[in-house]
DSSP file (Angstrom, degrees, kcal/mol; ACC not computed):
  #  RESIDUE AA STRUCTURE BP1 BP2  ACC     N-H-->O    O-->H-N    N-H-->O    O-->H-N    TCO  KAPPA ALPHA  PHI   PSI    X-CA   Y-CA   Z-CA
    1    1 A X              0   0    0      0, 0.0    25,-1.2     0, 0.0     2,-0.2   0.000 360.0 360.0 360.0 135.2  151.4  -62.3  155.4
    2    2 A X  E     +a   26   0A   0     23,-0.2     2,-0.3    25,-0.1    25,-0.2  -0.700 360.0 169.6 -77.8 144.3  151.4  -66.2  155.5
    3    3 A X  E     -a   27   0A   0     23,-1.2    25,-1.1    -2,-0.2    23,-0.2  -0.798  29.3-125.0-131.0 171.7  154.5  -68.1  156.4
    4    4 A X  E  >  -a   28   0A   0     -2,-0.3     4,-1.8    23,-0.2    25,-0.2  -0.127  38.0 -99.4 -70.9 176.1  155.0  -72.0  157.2
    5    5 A X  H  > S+     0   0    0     23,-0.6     4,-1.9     2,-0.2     3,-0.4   0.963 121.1  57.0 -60.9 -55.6  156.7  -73.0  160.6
    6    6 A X  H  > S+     0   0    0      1,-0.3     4,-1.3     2,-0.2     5,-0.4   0.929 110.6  44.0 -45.1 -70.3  159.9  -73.6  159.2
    7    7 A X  H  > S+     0   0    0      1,-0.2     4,-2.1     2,-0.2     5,-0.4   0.753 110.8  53.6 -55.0 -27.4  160.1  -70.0  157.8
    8    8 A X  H  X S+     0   0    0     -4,-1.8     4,-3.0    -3,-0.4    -2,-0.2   0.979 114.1  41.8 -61.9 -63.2  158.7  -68.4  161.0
    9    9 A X  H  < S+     0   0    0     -4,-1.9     4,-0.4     1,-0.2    -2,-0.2   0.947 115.8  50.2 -71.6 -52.9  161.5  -70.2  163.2
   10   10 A X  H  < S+     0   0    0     -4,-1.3     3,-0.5     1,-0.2    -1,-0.2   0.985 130.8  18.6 -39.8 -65.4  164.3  -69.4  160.3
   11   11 A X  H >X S+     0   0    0     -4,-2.1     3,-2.4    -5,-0.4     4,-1.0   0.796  79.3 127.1 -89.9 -12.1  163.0  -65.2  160.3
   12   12 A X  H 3X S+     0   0    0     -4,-3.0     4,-1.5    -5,-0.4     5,-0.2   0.816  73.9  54.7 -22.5 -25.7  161.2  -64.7  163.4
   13   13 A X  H 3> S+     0   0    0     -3,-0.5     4,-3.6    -4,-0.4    -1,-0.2   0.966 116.1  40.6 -75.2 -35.0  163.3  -61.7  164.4
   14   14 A X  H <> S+     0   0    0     -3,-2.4     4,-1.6     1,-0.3    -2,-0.2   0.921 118.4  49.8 -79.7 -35.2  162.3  -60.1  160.8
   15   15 A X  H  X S+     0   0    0     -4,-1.0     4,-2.6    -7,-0.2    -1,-0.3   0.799 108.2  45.5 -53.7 -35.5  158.9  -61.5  161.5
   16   16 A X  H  X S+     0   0    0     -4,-1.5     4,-5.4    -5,-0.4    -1,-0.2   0.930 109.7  59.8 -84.8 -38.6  158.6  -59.9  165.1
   17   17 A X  H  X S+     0   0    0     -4,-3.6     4,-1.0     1,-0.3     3,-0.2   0.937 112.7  45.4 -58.9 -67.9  160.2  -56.0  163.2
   18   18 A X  H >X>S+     0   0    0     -4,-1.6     5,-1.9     1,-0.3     3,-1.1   0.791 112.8  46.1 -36.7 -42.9  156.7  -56.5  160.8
   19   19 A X  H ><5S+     0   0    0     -4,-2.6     3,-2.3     1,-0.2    -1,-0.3   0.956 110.3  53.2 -57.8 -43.0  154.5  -57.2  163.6
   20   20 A X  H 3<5S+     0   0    0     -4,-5.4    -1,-0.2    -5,-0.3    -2,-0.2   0.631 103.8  57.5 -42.8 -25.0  156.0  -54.5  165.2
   21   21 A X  H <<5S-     0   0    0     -3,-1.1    -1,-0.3    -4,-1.0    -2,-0.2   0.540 128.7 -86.0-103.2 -39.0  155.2  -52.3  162.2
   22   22 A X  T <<5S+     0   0    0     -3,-2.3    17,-0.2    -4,-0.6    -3,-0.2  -0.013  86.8 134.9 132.9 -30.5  151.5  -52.9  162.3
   23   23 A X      < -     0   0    0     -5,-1.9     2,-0.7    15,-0.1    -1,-0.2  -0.162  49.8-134.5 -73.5 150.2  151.5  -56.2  160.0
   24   24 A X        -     0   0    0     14,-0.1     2,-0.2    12,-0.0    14,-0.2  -0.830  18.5-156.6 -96.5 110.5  149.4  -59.5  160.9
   25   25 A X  E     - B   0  37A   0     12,-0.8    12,-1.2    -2,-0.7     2,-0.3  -0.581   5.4-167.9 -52.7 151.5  151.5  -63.1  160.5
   26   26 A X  E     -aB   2  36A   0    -25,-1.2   -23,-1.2    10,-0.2     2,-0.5  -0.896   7.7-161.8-125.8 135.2  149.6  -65.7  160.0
   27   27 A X  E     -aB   3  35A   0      8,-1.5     7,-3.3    -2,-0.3     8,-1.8  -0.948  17.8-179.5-130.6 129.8  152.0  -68.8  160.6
   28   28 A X  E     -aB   4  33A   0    -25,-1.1   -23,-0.6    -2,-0.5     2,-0.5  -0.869  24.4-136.6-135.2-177.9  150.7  -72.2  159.1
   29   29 A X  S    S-     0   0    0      3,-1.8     3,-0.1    -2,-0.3   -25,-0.0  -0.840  82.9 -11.0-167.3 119.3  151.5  -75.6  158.7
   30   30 A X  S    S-     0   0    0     -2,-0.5    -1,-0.1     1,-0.2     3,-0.1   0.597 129.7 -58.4  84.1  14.9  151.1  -77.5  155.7
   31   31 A X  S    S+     0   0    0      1,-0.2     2,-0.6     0, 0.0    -1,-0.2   0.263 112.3 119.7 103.9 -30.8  149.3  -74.9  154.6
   32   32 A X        -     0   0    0     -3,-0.1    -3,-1.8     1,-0.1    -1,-0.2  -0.814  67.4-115.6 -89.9 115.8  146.8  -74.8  157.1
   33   33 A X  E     +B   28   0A   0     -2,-0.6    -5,-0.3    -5,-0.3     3,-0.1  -0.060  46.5 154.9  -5.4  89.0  146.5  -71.5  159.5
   34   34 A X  E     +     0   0A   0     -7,-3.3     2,-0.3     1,-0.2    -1,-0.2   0.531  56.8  17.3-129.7   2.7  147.3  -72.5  163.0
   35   35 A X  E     -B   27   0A   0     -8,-1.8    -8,-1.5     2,-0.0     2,-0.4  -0.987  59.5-137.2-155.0 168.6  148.6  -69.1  164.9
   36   36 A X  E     -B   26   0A   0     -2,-0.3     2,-0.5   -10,-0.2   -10,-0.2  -0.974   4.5-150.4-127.1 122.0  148.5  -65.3  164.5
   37   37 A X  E     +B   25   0A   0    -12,-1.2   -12,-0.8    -2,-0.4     2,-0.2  -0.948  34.1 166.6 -75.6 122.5  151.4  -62.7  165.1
   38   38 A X        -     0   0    0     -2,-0.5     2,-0.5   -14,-0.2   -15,-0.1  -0.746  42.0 -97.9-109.9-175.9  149.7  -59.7  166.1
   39   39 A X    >   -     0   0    0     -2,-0.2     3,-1.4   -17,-0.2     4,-0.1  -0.908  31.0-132.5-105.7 147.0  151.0  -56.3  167.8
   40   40 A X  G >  S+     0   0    0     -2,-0.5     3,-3.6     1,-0.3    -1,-0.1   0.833 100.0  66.3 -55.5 -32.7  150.4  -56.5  171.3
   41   41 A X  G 3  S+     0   0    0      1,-0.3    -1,-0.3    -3,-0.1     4,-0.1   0.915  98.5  59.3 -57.5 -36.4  148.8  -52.9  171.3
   42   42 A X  G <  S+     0   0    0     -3,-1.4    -1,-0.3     2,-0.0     2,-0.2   0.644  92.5  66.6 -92.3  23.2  146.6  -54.4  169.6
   43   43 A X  S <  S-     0   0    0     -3,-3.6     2,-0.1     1,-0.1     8,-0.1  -0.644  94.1 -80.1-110.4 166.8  145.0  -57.5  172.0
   44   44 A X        -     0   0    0     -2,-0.2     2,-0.4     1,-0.1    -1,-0.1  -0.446  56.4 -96.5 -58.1 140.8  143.0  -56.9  175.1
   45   45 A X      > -     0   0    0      1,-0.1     5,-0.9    -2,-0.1     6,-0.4  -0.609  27.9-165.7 -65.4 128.5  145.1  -56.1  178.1
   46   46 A X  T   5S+     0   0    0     -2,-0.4    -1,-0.1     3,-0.1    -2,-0.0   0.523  90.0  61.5 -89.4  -7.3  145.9  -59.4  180.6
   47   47 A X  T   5S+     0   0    0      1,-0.1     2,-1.5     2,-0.0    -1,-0.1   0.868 116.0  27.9 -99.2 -74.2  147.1  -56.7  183.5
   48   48 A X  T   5S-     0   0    0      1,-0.2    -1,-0.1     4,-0.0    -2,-0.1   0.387  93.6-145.2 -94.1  22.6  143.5  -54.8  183.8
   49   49 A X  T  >5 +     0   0    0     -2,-1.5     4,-1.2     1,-0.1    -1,-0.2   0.819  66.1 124.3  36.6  41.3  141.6  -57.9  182.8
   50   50 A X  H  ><S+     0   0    0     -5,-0.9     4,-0.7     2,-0.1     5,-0.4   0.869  76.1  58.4-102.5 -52.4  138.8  -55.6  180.9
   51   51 A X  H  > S+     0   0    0     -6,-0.4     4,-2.6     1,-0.2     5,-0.3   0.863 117.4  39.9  -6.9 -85.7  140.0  -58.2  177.3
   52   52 A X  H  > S+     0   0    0     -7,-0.3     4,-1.6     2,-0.2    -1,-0.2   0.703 117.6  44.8  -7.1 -80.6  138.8  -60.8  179.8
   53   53 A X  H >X S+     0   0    0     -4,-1.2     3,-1.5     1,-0.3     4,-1.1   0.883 109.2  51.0 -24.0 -96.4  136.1  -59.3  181.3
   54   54 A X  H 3X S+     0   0    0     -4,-0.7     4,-3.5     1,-0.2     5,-0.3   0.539 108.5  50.7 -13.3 -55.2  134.7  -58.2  178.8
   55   55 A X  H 3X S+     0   0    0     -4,-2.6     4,-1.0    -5,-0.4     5,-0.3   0.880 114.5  54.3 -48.8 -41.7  134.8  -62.0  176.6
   56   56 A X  H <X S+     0   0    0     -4,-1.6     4,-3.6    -3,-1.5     5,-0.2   0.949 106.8  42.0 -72.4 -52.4  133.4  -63.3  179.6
   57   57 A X  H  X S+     0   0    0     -4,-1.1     4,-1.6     2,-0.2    -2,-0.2   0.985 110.6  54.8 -58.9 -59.1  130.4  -61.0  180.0
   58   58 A X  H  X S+     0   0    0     -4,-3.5     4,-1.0     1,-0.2    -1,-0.2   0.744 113.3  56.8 -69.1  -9.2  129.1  -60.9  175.9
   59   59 A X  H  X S+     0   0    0     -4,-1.0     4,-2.0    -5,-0.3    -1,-0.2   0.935 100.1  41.3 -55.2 -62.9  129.2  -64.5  176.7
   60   60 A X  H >< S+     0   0    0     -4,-3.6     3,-3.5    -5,-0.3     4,-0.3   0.951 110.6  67.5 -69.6 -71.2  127.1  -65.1  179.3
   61   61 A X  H 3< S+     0   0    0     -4,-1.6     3,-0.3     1,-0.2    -1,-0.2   0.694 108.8  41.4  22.6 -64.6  124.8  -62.3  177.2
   62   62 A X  H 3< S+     0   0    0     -4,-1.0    -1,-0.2     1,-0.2    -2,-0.2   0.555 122.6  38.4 -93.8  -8.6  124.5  -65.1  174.6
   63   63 A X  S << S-     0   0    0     -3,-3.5    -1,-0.2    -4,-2.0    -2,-0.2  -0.295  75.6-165.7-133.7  62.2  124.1  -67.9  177.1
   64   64 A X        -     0   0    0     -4,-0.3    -3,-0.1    -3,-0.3    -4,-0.0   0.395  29.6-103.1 -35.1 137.9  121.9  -66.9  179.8
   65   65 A X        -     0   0    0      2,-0.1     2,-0.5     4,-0.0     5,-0.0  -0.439  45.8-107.2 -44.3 168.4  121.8  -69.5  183.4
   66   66 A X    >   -     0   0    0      4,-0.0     3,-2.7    -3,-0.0     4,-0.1  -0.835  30.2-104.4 -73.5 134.3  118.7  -71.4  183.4
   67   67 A X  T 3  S+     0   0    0     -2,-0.5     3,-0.2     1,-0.3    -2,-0.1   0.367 121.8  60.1 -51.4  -9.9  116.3  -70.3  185.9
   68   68 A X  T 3  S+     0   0    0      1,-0.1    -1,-0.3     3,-0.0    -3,-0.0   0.648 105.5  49.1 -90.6 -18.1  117.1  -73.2  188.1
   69   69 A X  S <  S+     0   0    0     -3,-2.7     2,-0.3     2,-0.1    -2,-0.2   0.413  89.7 109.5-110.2  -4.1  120.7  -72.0  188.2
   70   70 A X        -     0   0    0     -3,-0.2     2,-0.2    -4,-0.1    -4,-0.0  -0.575  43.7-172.8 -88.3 147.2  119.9  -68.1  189.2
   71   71 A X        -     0   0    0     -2,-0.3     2,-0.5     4,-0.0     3,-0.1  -0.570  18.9-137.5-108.5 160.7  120.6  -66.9  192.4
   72   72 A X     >  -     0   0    0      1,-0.3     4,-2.9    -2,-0.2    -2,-0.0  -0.993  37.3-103.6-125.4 152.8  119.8  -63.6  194.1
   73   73 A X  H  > S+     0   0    0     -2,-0.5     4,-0.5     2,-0.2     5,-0.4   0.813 122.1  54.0 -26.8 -96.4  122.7  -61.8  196.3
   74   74 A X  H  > S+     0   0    0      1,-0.3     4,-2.8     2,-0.2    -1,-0.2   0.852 108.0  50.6 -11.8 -69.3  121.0  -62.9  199.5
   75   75 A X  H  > S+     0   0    0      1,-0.2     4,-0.7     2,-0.2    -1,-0.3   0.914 111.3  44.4 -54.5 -60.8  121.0  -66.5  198.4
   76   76 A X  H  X S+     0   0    0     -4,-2.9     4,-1.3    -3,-0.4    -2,-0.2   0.811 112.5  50.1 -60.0 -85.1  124.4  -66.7  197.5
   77   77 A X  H  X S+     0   0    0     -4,-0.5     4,-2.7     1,-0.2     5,-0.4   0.888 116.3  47.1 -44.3 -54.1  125.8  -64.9  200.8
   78   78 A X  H >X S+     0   0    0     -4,-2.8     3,-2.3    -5,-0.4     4,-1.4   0.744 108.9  49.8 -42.3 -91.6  123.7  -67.2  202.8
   79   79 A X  H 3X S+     0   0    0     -4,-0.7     4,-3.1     1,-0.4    -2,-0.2   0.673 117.5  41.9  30.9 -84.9  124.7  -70.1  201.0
   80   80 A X  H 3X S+     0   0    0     -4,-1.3     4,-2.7    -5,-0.3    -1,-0.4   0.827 107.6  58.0 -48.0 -42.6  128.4  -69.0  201.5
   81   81 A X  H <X S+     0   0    0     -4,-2.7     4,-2.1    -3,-2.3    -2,-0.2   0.903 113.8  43.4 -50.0 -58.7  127.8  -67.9  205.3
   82   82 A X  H  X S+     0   0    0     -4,-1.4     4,-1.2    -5,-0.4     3,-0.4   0.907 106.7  58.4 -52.2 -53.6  126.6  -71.8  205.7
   83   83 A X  H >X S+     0   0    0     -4,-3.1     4,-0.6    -5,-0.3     3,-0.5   0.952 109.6  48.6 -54.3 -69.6  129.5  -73.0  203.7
   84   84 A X  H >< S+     0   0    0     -4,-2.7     3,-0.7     1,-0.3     4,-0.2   0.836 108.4  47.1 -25.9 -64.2  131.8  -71.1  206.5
   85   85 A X  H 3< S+     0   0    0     -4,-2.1     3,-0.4    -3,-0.4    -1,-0.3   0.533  98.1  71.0-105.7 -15.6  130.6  -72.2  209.5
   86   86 A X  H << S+     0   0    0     -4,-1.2    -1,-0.3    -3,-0.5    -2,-0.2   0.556  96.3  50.3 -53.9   2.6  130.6  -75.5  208.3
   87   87 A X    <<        0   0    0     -3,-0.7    -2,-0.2    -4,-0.6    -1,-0.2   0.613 360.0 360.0-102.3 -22.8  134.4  -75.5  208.5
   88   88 A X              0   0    0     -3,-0.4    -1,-0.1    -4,-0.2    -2,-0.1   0.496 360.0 360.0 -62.4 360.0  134.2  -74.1  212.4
């Protein structure tokens, strides 16, 4: 279901029982799409951060570092180790 802004603010509670239900809002303005009601059940969870994670991981997947920018474990703990004892 579409509404404009003005009808979302006017029904939202009737809006919120439909999400609730299973149904997708789509709320636009002027016509144009610019937010989604969903049901919460249905988004990644923000308390165990696997939504997150996950986004974050098939990203980097699709945009690999450049070899100048890879690290190994070792390097990076050094690195950090240096970083430390510069603060002493």
């Amino acid at each position: 279901m579409q509404v404009n802004i003005f009808e979302a603010k006017n029904r939202l509670s009737q809006l919120i029982k439909s999400v609730q239900a299973g149904e997708e809002v789509v709320i636009a303005n002027r016509g144009e799409p610019v937010a989604r009601l969903v049901p919460a059940r249905a988004t990644p969870s923000a308390a165990s951060g696997t939504g997150s994670a996950r986004a974050i991981l098939d990203w980097l997947e699709r945009h690999p570092l450049p070899d100048y920018a890879r690290r190994s474990v070792a390097e990076i703990d050094s690195a950090i180790e240096q970083e430390r004892r510069s603060w002493d």
